[in-house]
Every structure is written in C-alpha cells, then in structure tokens.
ZADO-1210 file (C-alpha; in nm, 4 decimals, padded with zeros to 6 digits):
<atoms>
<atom x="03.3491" y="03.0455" z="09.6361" code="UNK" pos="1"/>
<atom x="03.6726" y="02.8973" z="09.5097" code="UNK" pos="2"/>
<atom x="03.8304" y="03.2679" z="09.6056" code="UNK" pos="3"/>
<atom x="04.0246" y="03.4346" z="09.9044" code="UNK" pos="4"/>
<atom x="04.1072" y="03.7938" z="09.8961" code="UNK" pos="5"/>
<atom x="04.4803" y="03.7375" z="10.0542" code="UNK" pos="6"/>
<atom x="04.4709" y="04.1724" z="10.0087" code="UNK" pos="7"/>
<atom x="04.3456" y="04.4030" z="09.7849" code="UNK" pos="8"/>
<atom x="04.5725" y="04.2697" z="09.4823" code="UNK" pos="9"/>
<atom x="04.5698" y="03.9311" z="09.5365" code="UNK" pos="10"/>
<atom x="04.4012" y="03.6085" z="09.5210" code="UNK" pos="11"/>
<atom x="04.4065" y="03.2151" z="09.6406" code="UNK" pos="12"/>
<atom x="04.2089" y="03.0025" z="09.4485" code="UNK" pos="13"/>
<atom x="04.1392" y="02.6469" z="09.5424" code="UNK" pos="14"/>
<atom x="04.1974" y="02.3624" z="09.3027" code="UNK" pos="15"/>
<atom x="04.0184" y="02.0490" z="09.2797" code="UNK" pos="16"/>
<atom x="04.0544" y="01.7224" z="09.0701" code="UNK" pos="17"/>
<atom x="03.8003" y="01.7270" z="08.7491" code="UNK" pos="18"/>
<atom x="03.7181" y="02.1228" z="08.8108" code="UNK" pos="19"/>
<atom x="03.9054" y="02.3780" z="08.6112" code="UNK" pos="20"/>
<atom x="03.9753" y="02.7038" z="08.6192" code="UNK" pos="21"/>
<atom x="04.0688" y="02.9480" z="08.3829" code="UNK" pos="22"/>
<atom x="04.2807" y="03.2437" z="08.4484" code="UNK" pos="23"/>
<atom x="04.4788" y="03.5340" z="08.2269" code="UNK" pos="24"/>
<atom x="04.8155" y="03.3926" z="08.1442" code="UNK" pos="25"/>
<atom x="05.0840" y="03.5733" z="08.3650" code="UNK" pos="26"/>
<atom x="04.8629" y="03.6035" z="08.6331" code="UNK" pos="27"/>
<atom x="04.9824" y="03.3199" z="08.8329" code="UNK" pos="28"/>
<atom x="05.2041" y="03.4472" z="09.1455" code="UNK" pos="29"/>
<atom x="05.2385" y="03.1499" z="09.3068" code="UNK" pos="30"/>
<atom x="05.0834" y="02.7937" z="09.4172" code="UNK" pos="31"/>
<atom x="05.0558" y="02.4731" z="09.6431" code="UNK" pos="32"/>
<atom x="05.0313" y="02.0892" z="09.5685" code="UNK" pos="33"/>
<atom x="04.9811" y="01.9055" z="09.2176" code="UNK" pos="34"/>
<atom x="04.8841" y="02.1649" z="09.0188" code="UNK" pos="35"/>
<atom x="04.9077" y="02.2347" z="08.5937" code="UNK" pos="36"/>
<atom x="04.9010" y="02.5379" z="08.3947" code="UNK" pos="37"/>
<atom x="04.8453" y="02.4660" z="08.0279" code="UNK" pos="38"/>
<atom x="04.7213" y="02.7141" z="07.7186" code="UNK" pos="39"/>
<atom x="04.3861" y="02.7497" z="07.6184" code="UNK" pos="40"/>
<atom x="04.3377" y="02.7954" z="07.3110" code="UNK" pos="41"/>
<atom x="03.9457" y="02.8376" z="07.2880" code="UNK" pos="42"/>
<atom x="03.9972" y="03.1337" z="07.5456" code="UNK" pos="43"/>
<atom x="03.7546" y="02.9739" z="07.8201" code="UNK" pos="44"/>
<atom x="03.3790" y="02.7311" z="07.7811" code="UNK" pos="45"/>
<atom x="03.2045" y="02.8104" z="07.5113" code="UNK" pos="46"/>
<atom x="03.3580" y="02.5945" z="07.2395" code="UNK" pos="47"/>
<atom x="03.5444" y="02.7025" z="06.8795" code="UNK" pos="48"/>
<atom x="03.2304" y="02.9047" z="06.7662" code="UNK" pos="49"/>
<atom x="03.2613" y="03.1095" z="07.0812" code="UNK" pos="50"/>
<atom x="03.6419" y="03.1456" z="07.0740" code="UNK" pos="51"/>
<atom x="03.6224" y="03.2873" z="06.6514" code="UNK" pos="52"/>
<atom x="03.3582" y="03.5193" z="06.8198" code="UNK" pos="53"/>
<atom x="03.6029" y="03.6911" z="07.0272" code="UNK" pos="54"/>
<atom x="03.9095" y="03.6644" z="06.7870" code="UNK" pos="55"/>
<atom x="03.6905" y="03.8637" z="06.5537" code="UNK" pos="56"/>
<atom x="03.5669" y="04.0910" z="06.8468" code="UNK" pos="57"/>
<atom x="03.9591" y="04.1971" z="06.9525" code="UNK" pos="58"/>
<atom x="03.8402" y="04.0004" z="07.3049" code="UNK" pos="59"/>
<atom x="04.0153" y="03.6736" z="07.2888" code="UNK" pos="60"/>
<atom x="04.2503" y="03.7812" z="07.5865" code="UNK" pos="61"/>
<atom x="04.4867" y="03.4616" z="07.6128" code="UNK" pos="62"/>
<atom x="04.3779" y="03.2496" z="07.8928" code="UNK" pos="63"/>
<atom x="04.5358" y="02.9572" z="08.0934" code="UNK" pos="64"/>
<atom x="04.3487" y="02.6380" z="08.2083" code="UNK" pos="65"/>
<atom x="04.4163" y="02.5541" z="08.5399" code="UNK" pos="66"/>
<atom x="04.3717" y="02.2211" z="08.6448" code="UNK" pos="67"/>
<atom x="04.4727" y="01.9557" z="08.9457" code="UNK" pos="68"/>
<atom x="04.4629" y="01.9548" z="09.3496" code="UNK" pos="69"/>
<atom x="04.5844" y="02.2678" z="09.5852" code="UNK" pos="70"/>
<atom x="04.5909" y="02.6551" z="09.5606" code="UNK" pos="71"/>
<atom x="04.6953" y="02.9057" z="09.3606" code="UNK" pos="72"/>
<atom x="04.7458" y="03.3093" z="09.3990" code="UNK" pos="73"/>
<atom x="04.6703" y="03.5272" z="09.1563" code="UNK" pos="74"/>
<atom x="04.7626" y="03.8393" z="09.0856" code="UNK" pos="75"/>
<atom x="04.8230" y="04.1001" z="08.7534" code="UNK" pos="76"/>
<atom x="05.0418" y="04.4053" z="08.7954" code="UNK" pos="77"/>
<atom x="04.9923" y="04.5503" z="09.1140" code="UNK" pos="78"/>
<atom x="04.5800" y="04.5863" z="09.0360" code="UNK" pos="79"/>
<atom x="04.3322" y="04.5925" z="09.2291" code="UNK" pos="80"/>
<atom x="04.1356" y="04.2572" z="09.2496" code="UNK" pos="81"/>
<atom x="03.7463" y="04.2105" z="09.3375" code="UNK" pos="82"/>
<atom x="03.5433" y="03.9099" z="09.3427" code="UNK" pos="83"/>
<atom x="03.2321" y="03.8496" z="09.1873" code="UNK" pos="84"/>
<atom x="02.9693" y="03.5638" z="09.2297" code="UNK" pos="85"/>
<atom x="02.7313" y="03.4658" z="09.0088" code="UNK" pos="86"/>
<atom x="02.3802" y="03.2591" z="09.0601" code="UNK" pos="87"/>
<atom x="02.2761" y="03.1792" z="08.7431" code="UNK" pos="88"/>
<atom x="02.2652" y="03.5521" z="08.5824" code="UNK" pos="89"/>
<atom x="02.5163" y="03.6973" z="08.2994" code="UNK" pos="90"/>
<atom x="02.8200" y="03.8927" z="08.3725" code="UNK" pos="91"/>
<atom x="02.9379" y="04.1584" z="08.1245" code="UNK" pos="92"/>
<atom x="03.2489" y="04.2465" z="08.1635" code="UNK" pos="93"/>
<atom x="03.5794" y="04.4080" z="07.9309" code="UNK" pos="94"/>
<atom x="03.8074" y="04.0631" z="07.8429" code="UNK" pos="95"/>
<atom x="04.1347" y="04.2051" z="07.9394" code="UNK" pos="96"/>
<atom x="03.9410" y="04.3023" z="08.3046" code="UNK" pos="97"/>
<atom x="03.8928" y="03.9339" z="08.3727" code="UNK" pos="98"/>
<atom x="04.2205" y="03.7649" z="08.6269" code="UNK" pos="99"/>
<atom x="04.0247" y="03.4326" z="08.6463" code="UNK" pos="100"/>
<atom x="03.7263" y="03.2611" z="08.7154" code="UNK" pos="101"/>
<atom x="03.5461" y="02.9027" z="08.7568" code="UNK" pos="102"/>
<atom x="03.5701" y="02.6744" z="08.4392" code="UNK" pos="103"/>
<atom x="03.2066" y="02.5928" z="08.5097" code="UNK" pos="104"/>
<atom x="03.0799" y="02.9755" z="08.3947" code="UNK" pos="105"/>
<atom x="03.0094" y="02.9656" z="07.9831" code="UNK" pos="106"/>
<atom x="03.1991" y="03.2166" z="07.8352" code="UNK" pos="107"/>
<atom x="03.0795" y="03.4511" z="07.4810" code="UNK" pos="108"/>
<atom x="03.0662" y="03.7859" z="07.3499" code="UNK" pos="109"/>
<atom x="02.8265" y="04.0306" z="07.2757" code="UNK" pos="110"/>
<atom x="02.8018" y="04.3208" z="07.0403" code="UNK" pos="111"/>
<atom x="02.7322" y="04.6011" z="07.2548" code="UNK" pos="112"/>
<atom x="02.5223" y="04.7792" z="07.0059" code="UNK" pos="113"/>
<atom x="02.2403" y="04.5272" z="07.1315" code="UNK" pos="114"/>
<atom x="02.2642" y="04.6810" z="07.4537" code="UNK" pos="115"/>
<atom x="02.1460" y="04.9997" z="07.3828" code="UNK" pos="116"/>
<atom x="02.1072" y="05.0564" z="07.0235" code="UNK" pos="117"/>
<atom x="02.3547" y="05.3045" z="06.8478" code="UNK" pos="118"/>
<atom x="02.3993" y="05.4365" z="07.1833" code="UNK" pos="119"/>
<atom x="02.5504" y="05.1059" z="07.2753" code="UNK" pos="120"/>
<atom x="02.7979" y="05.1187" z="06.9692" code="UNK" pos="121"/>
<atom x="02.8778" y="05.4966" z="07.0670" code="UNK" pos="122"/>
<atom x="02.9846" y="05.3880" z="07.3992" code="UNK" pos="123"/>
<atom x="03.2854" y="05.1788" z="07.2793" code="UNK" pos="124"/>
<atom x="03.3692" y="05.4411" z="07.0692" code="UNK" pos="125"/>
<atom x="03.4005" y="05.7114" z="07.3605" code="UNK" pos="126"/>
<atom x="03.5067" y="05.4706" z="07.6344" code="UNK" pos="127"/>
<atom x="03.8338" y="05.2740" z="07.4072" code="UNK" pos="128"/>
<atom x="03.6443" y="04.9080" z="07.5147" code="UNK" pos="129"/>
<atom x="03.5448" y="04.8671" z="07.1722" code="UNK" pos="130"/>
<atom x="03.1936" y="04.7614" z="07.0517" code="UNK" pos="131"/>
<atom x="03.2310" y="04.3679" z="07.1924" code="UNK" pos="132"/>
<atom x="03.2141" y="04.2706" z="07.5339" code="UNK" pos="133"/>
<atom x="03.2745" y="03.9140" z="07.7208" code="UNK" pos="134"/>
<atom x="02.9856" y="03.7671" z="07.8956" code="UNK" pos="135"/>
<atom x="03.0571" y="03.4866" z="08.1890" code="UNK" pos="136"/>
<atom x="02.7379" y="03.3196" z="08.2168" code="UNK" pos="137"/>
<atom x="02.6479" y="03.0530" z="08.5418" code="UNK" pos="138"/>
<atom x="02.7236" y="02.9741" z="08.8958" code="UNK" pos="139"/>
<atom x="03.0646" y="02.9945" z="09.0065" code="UNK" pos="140"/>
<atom x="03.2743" y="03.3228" z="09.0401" code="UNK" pos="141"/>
<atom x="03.5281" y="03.5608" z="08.8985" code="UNK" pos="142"/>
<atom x="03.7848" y="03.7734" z="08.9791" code="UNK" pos="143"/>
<atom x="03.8129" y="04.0818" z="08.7975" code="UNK" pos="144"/>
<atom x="04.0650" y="04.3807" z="08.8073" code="UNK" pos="145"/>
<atom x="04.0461" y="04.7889" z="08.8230" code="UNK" pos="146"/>
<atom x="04.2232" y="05.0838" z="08.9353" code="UNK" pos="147"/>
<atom x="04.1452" y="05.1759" z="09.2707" code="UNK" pos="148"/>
<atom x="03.9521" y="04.9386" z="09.4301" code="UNK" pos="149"/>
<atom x="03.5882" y="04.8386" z="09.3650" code="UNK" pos="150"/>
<atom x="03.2389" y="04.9596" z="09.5063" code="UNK" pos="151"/>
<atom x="02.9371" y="04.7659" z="09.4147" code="UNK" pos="152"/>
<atom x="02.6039" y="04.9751" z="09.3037" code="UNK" pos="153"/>
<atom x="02.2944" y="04.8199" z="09.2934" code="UNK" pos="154"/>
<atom x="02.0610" y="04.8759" z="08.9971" code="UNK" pos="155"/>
<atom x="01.6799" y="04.8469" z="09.0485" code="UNK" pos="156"/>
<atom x="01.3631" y="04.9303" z="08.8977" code="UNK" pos="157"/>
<atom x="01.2911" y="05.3238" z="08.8794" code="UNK" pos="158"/>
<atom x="01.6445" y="05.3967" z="09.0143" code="UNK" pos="159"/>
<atom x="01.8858" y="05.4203" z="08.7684" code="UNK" pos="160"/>
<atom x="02.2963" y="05.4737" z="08.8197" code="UNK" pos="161"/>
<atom x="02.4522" y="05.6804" z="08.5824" code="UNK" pos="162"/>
<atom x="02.8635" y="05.5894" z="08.5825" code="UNK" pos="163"/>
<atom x="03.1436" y="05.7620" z="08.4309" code="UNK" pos="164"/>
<atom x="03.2252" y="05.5708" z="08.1423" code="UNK" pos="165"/>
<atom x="03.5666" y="05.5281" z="08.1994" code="UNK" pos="166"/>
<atom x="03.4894" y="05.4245" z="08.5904" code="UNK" pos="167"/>
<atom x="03.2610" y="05.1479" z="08.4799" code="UNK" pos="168"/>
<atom x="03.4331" y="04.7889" z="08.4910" code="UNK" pos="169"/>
<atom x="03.1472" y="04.5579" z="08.4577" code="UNK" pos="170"/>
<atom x="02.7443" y="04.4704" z="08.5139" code="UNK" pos="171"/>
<atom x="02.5230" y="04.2545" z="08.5558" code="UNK" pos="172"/>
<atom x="02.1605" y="04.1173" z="08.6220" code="UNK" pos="173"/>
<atom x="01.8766" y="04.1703" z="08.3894" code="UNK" pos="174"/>
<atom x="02.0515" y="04.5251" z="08.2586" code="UNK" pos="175"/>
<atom x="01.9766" y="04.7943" z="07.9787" code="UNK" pos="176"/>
<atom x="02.2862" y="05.0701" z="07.9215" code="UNK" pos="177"/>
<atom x="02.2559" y="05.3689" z="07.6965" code="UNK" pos="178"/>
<atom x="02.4790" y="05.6591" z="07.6610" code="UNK" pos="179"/>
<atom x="02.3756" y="06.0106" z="07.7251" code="UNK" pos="180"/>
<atom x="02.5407" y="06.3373" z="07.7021" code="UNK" pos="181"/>
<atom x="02.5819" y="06.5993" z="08.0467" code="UNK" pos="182"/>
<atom x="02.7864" y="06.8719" z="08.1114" code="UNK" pos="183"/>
<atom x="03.0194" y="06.7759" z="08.4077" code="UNK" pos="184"/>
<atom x="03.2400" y="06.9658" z="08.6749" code="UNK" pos="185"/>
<atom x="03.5293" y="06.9754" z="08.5164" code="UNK" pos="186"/>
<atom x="03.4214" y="07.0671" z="08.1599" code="UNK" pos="187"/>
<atom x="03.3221" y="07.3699" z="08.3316" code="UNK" pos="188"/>
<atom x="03.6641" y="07.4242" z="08.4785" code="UNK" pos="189"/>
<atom x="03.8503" y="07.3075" z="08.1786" code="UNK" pos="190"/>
<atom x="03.9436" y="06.9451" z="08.2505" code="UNK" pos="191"/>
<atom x="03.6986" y="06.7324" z="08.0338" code="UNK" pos="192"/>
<atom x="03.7910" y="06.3961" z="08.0518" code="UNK" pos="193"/>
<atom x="03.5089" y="06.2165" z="07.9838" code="UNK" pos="194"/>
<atom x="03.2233" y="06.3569" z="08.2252" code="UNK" pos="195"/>
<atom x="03.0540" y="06.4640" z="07.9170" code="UNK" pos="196"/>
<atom x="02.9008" y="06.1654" z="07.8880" code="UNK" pos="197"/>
<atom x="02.7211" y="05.9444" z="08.1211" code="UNK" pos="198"/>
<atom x="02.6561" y="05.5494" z="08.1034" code="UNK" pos="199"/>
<atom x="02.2685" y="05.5191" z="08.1967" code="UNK" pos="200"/>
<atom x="02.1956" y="05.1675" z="08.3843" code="UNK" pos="201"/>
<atom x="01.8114" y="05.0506" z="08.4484" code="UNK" pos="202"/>
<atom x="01.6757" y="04.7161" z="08.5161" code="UNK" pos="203"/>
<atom x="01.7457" y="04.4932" z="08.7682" code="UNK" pos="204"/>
<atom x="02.1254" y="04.4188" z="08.8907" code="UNK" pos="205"/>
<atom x="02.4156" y="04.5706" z="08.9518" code="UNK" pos="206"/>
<atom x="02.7102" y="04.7875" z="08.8236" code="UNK" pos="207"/>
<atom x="03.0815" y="04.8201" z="08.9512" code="UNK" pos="208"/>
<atom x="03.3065" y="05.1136" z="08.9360" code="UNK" pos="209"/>
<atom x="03.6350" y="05.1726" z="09.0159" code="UNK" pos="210"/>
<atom x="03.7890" y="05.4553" z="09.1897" code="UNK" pos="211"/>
<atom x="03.9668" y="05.5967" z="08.8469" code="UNK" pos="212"/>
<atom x="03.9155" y="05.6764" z="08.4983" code="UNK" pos="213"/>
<atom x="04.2376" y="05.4917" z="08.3948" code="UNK" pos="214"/>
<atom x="04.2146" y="05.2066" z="08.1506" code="UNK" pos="215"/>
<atom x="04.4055" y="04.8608" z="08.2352" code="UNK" pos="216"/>
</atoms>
C-alpha cells in the first residue's frame, strides 16, 4: 500500500521511478526528494475514450500525474481521508470523492441507471451525484474523502445494508443498489432530510459511509 494515514486528514504517499500516481489537483500539501506534478489531461488510465466518457458524464474531476522518487502528503480541505485497497474488484465511487490513488488502477464511468434500473437513475436525482459514477478498477489503492470519518460495512449474501443516501461515499465488490422509499425519524418529527429514502445494497462486498449527510 503506497499510503500512510499521517491523521485523519492526511496522507504520505510513496513515489517510485516508472510508477505513477494520480491525485486531485490542489491536493498536494507537501513532499520529499525528486518528485513532478504535471496535468493530466485524460483524467487518470483509461485512455481518450474513457476521459470523453466522463467529460460528458460531469465526472472528469481534474487530476494531477504524479511521477518520480520520494513522498508526498496529501490532503483536500480539512476532510476526512480513508484508504481503500483493491484486489482485483471494481470500486465505485463519486469523482470529486477521489484525493488520489495508484496509476496502475483503470479508471471509467458508469451510468448508474445500470445499477439498478430506473431506481439507479432516481438515485442521482435525490442524492445531487448525478446519474454517472467513476469506477477504479485493479490492484493498488485509493484514498478517498468524506465528512466525518469513515466506517466500513460489509455486504454479503442475504444481508443487505440499507445507507442514507447522502451518507453513502462509495462501494464495491460484486454489488447491486436500488432505491427504496421509508418513512424515517425525523420525517416524523419534521426534519426530512433525506431519510425518506434508503439506498438498498446486496451481493457480495462492501459499502462506506460517512458520519454526515453533507456533500463535498
């Protein structure tokens, strides 16, 4: 894992020659030895199909290549960070969520209304993350950002998490979402804000949450 959790809002990454890394521009705090920060104009791996993809999907969050021999810290205003390693499965995740992760992961987008149906498609609607996610595909890891901190769930056959939409940051594993409709709490005490719905995980993986319903 190329990551170290210096606290709960930042990040070291280590650097090697002829490995890159990608991370959101601004993010860089601080770092040690011969390293470069250049654009990237493609947005990540995945080549010019892939980066048109999430131009036309509103997820082409600028990104930075990162590139030569020592360690950087990352960081994005004040947010909480949490790391995330992949072996080979597909993270979905919101673009402007993402801090940085290994160049080796293949980067793309995908319409959420496959996830789901029209259920998937009214999700972005209610939540404000649109109907396109990113998906970081590989081994290799990523750092992603929320409100609050970060608690791992783990989703597995015949036990399925339902998250507050506006709580959920990102999934993933062999994952179906749908949207459903409840009555929460604080509709019945007057302070809807969003419990009246209900993201519906099943399959085999995991979902993480933050501890907020505020959006980056």
């Amino acid at each position: 894992m190329p990551f170290r959790e210096i606290n709960s809002k930042m990040v070291e990454a280590t650097v090697v020659p002829g490995q890159k890394m990608f991370s959101q521009r601004g993010a860089m705090l601080a770092y040690r030895g011969e390293v470069a920060f250049t654009p990237n104009i493609q947005g990540g791996q995945g080549g010019m199909m892939s980066m048109i993809g999430r131009r036309l999907a509103n997820e082409a969050t600028p990104l930075m290549t990162v590139e030569g021999n020592g360690t950087v810290m990352f960081g994005h205003g004040g947010h909480h960070i949490h790391v995330i390693s992949l072996t080979g499965d597909t993270l979905y995740v919101e673009a402007d969520r993402l801090l940085a992760f290994d160049g080796t992961l293949q980067q793309g987008t995908m319409f959420m209304g496959s996830q789901g149906g029209v259920m998937g498609m009214v999700r972005g609607q209610v939540t404000g993350q649109g109907l396109f996610t990113t998906t970081l595909r590989g081994h290799g890891s990523v750092a992603v950002m929320a409100h609050g901190g970060v608690i791992e769930l783990p989703i597995t056959p015949g036990r399925d998490v339902h998250v507050d939409p506006q709580a959920y940051v990102a999934h993933h594993g062999d994952v179906r979402n749908k949207l459903s409709t409840a009555l929460g709490w604080r509709e019945m005490v007057g302070r809807g804000s969003g419990e009246g719905f209900q993201l519906e995980l099943s399959g085999n993986g995991a979902v993480y949450v933050q501890a907020s319903e505020e959006k980056l």
